[in-house]
N, CA, C and O atoms as a GROMACS GRO file, in nm:
protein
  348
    1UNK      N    1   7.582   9.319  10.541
    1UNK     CA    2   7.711   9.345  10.480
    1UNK      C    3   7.763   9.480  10.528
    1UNK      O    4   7.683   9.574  10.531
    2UNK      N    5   7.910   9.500  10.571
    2UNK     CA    6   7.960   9.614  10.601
    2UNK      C    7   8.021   9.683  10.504
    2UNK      O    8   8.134   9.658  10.463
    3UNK      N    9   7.947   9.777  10.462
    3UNK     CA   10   8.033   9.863  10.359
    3UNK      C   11   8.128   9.954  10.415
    3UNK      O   12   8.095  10.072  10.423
    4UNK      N   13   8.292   9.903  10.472
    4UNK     CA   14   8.367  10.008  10.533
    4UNK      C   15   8.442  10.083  10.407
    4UNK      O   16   8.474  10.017  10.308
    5UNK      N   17   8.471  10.245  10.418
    5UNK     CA   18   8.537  10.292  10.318
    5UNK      C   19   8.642  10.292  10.386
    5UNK      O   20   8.729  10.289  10.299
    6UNK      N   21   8.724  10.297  10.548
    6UNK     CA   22   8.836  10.315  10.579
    6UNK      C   23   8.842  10.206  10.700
    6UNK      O   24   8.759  10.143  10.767
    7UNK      N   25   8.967  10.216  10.693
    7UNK     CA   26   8.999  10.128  10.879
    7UNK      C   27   8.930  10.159  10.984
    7UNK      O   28   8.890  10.273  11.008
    8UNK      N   29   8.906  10.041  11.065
    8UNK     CA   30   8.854  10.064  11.115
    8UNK      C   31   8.957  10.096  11.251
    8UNK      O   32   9.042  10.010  11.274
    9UNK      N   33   8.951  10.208  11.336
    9UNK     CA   34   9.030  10.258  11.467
    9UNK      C   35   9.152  10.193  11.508
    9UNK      O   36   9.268  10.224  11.479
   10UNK      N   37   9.107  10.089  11.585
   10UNK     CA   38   9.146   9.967  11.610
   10UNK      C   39   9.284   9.853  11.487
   10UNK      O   40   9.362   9.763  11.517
   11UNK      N   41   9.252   9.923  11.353
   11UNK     CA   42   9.352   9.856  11.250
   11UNK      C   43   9.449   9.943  11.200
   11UNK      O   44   9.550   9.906  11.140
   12UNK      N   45   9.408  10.100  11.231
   12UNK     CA   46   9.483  10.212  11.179
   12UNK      C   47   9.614  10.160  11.198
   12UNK      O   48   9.682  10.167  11.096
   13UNK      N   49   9.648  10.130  11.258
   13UNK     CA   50   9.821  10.120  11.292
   13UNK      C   51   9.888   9.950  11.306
   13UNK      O   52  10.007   9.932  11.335
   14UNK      N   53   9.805   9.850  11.285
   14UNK     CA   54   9.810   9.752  11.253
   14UNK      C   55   9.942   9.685  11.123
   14UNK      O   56   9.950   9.744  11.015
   15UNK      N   57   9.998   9.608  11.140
   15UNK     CA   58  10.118   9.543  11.059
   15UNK      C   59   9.971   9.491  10.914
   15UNK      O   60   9.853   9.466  10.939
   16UNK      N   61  10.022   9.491  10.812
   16UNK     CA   62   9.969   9.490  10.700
   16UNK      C   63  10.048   9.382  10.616
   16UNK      O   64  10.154   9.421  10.567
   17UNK      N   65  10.006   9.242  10.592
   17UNK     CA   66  10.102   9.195  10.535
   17UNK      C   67   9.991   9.168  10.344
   17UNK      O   68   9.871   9.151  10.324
   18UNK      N   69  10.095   9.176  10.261
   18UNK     CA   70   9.980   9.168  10.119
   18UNK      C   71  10.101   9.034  10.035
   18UNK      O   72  10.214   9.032   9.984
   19UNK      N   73   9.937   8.895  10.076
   19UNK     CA   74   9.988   8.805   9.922
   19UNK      C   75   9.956   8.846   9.850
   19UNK      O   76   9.848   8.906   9.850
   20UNK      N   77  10.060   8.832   9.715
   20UNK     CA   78  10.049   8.871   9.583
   20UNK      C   79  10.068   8.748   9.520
   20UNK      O   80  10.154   8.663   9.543
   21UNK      N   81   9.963   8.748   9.423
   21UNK     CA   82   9.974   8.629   9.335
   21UNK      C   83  10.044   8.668   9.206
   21UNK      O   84   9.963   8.691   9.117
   22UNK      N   85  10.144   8.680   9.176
   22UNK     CA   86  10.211   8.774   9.104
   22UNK      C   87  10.177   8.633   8.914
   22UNK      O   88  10.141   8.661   8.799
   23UNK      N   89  10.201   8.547   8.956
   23UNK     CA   90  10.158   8.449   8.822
   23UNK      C   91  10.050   8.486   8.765
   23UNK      O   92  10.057   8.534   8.652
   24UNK      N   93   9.931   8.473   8.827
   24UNK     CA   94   9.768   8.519   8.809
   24UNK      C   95   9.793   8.675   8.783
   24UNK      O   96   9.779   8.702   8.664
   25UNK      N   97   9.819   8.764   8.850
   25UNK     CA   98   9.807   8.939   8.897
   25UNK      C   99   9.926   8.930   8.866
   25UNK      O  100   9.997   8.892   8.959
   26UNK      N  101  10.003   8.959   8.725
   26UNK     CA  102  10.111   8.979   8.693
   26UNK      C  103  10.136   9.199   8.721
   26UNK      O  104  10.040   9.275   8.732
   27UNK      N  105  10.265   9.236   8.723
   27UNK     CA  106  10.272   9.386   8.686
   27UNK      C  107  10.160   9.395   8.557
   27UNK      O  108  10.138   9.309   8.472
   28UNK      N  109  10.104   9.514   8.572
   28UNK     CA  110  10.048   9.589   8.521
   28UNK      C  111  10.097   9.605   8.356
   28UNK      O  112  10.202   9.667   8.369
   29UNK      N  113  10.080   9.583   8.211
   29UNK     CA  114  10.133   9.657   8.133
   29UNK      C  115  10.159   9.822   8.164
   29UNK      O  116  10.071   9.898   8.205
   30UNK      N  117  10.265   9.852   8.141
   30UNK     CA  118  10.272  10.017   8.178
   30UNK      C  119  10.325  10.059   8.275
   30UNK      O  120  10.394  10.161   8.275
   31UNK      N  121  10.298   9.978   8.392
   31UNK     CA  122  10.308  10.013   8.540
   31UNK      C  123  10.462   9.996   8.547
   31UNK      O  124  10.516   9.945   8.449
   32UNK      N  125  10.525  10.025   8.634
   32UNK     CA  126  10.689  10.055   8.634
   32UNK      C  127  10.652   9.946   8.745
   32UNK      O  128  10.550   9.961   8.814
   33UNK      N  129  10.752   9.818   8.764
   33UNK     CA  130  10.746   9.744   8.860
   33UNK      C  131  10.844   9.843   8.988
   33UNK      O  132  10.822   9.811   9.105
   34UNK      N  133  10.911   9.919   8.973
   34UNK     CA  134  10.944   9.964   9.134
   34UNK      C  135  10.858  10.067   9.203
   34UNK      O  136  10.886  10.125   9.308
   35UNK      N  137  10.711  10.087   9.103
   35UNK     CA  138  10.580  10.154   9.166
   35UNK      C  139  10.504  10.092   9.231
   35UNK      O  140  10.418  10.146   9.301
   36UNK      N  141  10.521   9.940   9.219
   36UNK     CA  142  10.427   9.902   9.251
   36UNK      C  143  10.411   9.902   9.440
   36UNK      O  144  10.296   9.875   9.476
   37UNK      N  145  10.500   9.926   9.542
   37UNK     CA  146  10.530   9.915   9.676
   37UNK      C  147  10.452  10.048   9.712
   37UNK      O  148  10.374  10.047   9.807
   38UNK      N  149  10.472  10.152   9.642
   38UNK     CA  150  10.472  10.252   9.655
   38UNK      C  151  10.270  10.305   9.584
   38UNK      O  152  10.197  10.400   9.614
   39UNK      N  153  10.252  10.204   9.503
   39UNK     CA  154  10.101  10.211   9.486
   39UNK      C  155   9.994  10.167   9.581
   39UNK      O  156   9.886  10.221   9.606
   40UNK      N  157  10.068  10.018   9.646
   40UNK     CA  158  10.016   9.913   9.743
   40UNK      C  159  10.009  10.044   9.857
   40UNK      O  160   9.897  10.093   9.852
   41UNK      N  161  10.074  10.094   9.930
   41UNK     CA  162  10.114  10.176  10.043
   41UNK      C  163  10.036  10.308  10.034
   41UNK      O  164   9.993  10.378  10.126
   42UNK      N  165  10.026  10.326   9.885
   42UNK     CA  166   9.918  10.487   9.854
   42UNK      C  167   9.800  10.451   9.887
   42UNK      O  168   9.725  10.526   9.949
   43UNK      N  169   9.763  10.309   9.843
   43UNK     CA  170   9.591  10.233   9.868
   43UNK      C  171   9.528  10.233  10.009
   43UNK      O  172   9.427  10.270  10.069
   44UNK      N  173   9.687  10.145  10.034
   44UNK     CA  174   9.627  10.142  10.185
   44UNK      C  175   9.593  10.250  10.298
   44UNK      O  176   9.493  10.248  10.370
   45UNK      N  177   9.726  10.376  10.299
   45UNK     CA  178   9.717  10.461  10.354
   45UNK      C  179   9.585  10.545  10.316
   45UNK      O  180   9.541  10.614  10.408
   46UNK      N  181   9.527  10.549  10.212
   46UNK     CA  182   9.413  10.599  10.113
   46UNK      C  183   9.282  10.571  10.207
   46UNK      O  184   9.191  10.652  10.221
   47UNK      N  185   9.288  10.434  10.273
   47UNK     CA  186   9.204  10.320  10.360
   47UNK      C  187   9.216  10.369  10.535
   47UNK      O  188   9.154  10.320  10.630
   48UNK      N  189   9.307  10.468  10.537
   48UNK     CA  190   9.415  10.491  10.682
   48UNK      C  191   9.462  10.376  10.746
   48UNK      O  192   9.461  10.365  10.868
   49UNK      N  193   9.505  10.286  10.668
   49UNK     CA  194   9.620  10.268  10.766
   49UNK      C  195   9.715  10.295  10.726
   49UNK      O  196   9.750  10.313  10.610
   50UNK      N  197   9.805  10.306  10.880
   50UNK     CA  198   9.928  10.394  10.889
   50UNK      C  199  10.039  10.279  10.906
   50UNK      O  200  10.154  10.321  10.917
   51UNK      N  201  10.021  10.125  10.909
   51UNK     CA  202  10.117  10.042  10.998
   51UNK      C  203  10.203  10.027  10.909
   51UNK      O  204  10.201  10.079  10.797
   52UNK      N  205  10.291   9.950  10.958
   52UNK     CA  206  10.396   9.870  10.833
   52UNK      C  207  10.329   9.748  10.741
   52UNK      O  208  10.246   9.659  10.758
   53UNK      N  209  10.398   9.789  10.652
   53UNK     CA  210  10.383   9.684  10.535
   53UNK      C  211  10.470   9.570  10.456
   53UNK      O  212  10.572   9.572  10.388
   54UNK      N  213  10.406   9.503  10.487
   54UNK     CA  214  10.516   9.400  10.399
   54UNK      C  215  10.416   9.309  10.253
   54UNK      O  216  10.294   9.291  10.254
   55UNK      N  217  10.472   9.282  10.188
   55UNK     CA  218  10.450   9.244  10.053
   55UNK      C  219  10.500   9.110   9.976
   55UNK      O  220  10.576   9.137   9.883
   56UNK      N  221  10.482   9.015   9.987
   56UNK     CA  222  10.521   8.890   9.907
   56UNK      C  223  10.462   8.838   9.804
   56UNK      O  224  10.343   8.818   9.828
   57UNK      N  225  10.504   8.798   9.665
   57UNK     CA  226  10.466   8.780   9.588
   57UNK      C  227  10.536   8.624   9.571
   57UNK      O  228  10.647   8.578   9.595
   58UNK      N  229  10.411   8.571   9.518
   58UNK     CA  230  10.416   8.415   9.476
   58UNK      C  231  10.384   8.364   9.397
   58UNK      O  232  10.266   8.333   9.384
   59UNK      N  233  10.492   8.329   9.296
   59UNK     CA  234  10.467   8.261   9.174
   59UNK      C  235  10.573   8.161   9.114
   59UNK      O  236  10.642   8.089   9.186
   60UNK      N  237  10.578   8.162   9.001
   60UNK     CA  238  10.692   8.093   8.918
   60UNK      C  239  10.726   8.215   8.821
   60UNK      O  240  10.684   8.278   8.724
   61UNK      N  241  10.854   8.203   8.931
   61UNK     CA  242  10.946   8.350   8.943
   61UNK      C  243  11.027   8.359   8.758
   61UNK      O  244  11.062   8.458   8.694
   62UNK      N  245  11.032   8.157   8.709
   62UNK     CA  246  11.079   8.198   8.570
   62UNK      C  247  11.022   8.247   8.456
   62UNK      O  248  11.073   8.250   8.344
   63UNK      N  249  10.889   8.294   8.497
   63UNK     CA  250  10.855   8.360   8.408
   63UNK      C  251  10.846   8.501   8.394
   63UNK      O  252  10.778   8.555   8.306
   64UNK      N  253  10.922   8.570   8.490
   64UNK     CA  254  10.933   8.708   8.504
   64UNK      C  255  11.068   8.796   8.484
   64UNK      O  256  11.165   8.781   8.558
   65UNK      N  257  11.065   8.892   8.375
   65UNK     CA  258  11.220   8.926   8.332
   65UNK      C  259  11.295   8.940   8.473
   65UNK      O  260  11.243   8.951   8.584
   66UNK      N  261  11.412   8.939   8.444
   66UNK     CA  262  11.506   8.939   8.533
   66UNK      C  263  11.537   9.116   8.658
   66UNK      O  264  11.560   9.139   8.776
   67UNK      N  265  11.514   9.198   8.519
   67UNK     CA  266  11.467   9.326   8.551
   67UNK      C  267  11.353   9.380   8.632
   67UNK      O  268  11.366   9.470   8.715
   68UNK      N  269  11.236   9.316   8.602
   68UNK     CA  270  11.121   9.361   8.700
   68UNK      C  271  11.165   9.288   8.813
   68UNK      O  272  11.183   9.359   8.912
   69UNK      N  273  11.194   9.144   8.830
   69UNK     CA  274  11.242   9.074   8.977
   69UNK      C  275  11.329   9.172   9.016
   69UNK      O  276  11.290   9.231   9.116
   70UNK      N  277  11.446   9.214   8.967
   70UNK     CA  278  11.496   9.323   9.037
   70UNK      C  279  11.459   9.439   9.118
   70UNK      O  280  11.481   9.483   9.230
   71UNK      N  281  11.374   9.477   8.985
   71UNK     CA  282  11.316   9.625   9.044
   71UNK      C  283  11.209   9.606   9.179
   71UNK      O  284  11.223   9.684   9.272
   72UNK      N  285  11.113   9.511   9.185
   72UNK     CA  286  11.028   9.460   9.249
   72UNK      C  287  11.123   9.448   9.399
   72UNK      O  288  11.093   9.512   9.500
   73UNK      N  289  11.220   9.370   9.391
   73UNK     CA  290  11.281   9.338   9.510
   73UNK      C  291  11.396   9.445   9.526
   73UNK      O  292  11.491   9.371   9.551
   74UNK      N  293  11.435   9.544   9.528
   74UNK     CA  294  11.450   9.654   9.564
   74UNK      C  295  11.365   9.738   9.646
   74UNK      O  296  11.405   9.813   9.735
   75UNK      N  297  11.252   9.720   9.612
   75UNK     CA  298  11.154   9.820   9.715
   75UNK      C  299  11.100   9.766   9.831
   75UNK      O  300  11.023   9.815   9.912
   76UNK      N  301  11.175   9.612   9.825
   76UNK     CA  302  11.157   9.538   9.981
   76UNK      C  303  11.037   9.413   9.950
   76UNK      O  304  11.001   9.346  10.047
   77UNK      N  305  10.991   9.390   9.842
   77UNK     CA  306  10.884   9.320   9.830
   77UNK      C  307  10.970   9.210   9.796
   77UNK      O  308  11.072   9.224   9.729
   78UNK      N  309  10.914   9.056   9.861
   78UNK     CA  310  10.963   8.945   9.906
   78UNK      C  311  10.916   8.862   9.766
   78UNK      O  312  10.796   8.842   9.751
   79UNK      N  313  10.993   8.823   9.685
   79UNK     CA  314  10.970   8.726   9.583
   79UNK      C  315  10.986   8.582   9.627
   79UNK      O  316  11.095   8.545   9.671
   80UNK      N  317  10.880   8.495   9.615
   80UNK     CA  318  10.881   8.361   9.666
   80UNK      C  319  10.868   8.284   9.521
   80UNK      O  320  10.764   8.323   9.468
   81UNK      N  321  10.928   8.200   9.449
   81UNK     CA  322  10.947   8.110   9.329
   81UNK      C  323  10.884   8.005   9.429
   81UNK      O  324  10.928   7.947   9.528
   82UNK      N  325  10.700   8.004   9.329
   82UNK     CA  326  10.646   7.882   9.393
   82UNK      C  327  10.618   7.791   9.291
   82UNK      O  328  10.542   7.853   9.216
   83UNK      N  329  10.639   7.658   9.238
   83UNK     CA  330  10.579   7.608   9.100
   83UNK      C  331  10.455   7.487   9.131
   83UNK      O  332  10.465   7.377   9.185
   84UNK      N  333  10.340   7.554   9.073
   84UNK     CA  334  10.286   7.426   9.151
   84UNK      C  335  10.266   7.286   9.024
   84UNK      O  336  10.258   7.321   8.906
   85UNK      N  337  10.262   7.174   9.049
   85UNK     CA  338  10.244   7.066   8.964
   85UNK      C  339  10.108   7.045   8.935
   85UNK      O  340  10.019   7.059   9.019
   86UNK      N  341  10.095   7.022   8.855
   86UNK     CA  342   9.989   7.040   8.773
   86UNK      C  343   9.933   6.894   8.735
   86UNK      O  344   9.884   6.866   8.625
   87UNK      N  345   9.952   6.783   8.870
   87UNK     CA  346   9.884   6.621   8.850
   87UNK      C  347   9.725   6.629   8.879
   87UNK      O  348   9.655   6.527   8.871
   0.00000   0.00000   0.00000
C-alpha cells in the first residue's frame, strides 16, 4: 500500500475533476455552501496540486434550497439533477 501525503510530480499540475455526490455528501451543517469550491481547492492544493479544477455535483437537485443551488453554482461548481428510480 502507498501511503502518499502529496502529489505525486508528475500530477502537480494535472486538470482535477471532483464527483460530488451531493444527495449522499450533502453541504455540511454550518458550512456556507459558497465555501465549499474554495475548501475543495484548499485540500487539494494542501496535496500540491496546482492544476485546474472543476467540480460537479450529482443528485436530486429538488431537494436542495434554492439558495445553496445558487450559492454552490456561483463559484463554478456544475449542478447535475440526477433522479435515480428506485425499481
Amino acid at each position: 500500500m502507498v501511503d502518499n501525503k502529496v502529489a505525486e510530480a508528475k500530477f502537480e499540475e494535472a486538470p482535477t475533476w471532483v464527483c460530488w455526490d451531493i444527495e449522499h455528501c450533502p453541504v455540511p451543517k454550518g458550512c456556507q455552501a459558497q465555501e465549499i469550491f474554495q475548501k475543495i481547492s484548499l485540500a487539494l492544493s494542501n496535496l500540491n496540486y496546482s492544476g485546474p479544477i472543476s467540480i460537479s455535483a450529482y443528485g436530486n437537485m429538488d431537494h436542495i434550497a434554492p439558495s445553496v443551488k445558487e450559492a454552490l453554482s456561483s463559484t463554478g461548481i456544475v449542478l447535475n439533477h440526477v433522479v435515480l428510480n428506485s425499481s
